[in-house]
C-alpha positions in Angstrom: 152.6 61.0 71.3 153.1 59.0 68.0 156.6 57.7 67.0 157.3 56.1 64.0 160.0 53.2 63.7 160.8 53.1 59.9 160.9 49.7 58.4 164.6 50.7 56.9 166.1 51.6 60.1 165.0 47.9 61.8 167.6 45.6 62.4 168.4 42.9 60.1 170.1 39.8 60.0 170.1 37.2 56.6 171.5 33.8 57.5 171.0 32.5 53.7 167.8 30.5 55.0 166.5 33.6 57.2 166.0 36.8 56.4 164.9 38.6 59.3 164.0 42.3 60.1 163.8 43.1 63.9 161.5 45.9 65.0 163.1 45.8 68.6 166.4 44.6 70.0 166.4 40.9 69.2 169.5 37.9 69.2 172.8 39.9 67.9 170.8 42.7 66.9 171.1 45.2 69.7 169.7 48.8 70.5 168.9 50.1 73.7 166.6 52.7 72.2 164.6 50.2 70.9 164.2 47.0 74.1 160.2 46.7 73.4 157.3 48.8 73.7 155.2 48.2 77.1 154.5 44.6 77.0 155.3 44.5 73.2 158.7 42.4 73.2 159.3 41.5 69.7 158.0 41.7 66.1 160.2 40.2 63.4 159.4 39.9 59.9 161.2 36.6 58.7 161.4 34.9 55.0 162.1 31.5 55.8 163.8 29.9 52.4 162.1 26.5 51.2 162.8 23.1 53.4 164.6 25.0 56.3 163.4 27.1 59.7 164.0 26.8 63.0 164.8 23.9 64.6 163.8 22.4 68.3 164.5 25.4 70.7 163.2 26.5 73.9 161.1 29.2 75.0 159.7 29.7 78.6 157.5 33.1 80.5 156.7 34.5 77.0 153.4 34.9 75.0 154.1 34.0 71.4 151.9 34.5 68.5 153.0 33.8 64.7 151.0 35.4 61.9 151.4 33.7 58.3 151.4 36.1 55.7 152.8 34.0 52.8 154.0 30.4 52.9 153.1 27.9 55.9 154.8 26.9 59.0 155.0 22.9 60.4 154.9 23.2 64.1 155.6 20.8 66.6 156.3 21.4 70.0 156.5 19.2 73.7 153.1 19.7 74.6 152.0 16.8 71.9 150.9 19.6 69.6 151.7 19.5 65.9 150.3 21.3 63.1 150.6 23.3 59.9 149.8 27.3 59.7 148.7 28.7 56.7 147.6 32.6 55.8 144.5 33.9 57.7 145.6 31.7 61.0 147.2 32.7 63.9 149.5 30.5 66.4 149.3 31.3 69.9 151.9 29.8 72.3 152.4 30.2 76.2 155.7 29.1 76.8 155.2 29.1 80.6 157.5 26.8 82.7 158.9 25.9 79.4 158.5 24.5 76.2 160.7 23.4 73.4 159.2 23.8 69.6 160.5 23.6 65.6 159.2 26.1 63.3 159.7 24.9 59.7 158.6 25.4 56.2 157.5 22.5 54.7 157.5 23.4 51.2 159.9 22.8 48.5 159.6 25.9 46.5 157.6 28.3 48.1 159.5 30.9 50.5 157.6 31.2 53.9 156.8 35.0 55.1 155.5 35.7 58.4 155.7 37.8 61.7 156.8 36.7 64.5 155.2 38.3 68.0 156.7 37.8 71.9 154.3 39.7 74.2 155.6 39.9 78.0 153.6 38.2 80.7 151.8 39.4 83.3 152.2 35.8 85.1 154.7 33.3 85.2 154.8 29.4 85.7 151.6 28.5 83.9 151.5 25.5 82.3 152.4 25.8 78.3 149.8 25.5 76.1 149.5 25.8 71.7 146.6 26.4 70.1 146.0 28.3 66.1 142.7 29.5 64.7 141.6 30.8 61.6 140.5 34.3 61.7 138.3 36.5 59.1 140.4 39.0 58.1 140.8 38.3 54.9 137.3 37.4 54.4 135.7 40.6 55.8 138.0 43.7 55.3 137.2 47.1 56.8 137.3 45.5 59.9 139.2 45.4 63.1 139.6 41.5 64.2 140.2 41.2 67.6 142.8 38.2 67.4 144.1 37.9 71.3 143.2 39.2 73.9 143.2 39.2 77.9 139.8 37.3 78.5 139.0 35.9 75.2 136.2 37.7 74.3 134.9 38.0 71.1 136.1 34.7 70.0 139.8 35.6 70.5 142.8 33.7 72.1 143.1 34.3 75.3 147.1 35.0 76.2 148.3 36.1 79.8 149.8 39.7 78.8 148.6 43.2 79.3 147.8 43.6 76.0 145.2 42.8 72.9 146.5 42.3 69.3 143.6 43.1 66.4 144.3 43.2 62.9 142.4 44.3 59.8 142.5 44.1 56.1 142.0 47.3 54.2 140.1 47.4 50.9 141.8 50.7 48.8 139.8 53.9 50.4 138.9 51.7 53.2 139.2 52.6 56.9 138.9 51.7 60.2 138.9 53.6 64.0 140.0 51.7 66.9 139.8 53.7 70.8 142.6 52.2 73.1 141.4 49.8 75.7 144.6 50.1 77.8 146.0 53.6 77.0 148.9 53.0 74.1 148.9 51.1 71.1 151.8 49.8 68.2 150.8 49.8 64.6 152.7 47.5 62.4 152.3 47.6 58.5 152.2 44.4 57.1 151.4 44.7 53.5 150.9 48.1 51.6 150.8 51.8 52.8 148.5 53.7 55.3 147.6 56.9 56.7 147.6 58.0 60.1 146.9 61.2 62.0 148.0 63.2 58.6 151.0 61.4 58.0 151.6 57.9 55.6 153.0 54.5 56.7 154.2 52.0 54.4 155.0 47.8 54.6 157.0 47.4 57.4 157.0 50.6 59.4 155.6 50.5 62.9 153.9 53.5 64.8 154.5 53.7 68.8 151.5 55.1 70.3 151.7 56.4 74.0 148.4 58.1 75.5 146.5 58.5 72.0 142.8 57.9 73.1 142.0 56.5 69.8 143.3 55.9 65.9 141.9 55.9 62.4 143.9 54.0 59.9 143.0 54.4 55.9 144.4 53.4 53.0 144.2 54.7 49.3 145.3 51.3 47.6 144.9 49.0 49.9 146.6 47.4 53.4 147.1 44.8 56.0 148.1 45.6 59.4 148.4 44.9 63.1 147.1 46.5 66.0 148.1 46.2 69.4 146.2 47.8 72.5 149.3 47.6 75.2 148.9 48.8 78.8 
């Protein structure tokens, strides 16, 4: 069964410094018919307005990841870590027994644009960790990267949650086929349009997947998107 969750019918909130889109219930934004998708908790799309973002906060039992699409993030967090994000990485946080962090943009002029990805445990109490890496997606499109995973393979983060996020860069007529690990899968559009079993996607619209054995995602003009393989 494939669902689509329109990018305009997502919740939104603007604070003056954030501008936020929420593809599931998230902060005041609430709608029971849309809590999460199997272990796939939250993806926000946030524009983060020059010198500002989110100051120290806590987190704890949550798999975080941030992807950069435009912009960089400064993160610091209790663990010691500290570091700048930039397009082409990916932040990966455990939050665990509990961590506090700051997410801010450190530029002046340039608005930061990224998404923003809480994946459900399948254990809780482990210690918190933060790592980033920069991935190839960018560098070799018409490819499914395999970003975050369950036991790291392929060069991927390794995150305590029953599911796997890829992503892939699509050149215009490009395409790529992807058959589900774990039996469902969320597409998310990040930049650009797509098409899908028939029908077209565009930035911002996600696609619930629930017992699909496999997808092929194309695109006429070109496309970035995420992938996640949920059990």
């Amino acid at each position: 069964m494939l669902t689509i969750r329109p990018a305009a019918e997502r919740g939104h909130a603007n604070h003056g410094w954030l501008d936020s889109n929420f593809s599931f219930s998230f902060a005041d934004y609430y709608d029971p018919a849309h809590m999460g998708f199997h272990a796939l908790r939250v993806i926000n799309e946030d524009r983060v307005a020059p010198a500002t973002g989110f100051g120290k906060h806590p987190h704890r039992d949550m798999e975080i990841l941030t992807y950069v699409l435009e912009g960089a993030v400064k993160h610091e967090d209790s663990t010691g870590a500290s570091e700048t994000l930039v397009p082409g990485e990916l932040q990966h946080m455990s939050a665990g027994t509990g961590v506090r962090h700051s997410e801010m943009n450190p530029s002046n002029d340039e608005t930061l644009h990224l998404l923003q990805i809480w994946l459900a445990p399948n254990r809780l109490g482990i210690l918190p960790k933060y790592e980033q890496k920069r991935f190839t997606v960018q560098e070799e499109p018409n490819k499914l990267h395999l970003l975050a995973s369950s036991d790291a393979r392929d060069g991927s983060f390794r995150i305590y949650s029953d599911a796997e996020l890829l992503a892939a860069k699509l050149d215009a007529g490009g395409s790529v086929s992807h058959t589900f690990k774990l039996g469902n899968g969320w597409l998310q559009v990040a930049r650009g349009s797509v098409s899908v079993a028939g029908g077209t996607l565009q930035t911002g619209d996600g696609l619930a997947l629930e017992g699909e054995p496999s997808i092929t995602v194309a695109s006429d003009s070109g496309a970035e998107f995420l992938l996640f393989d949920l059990a």
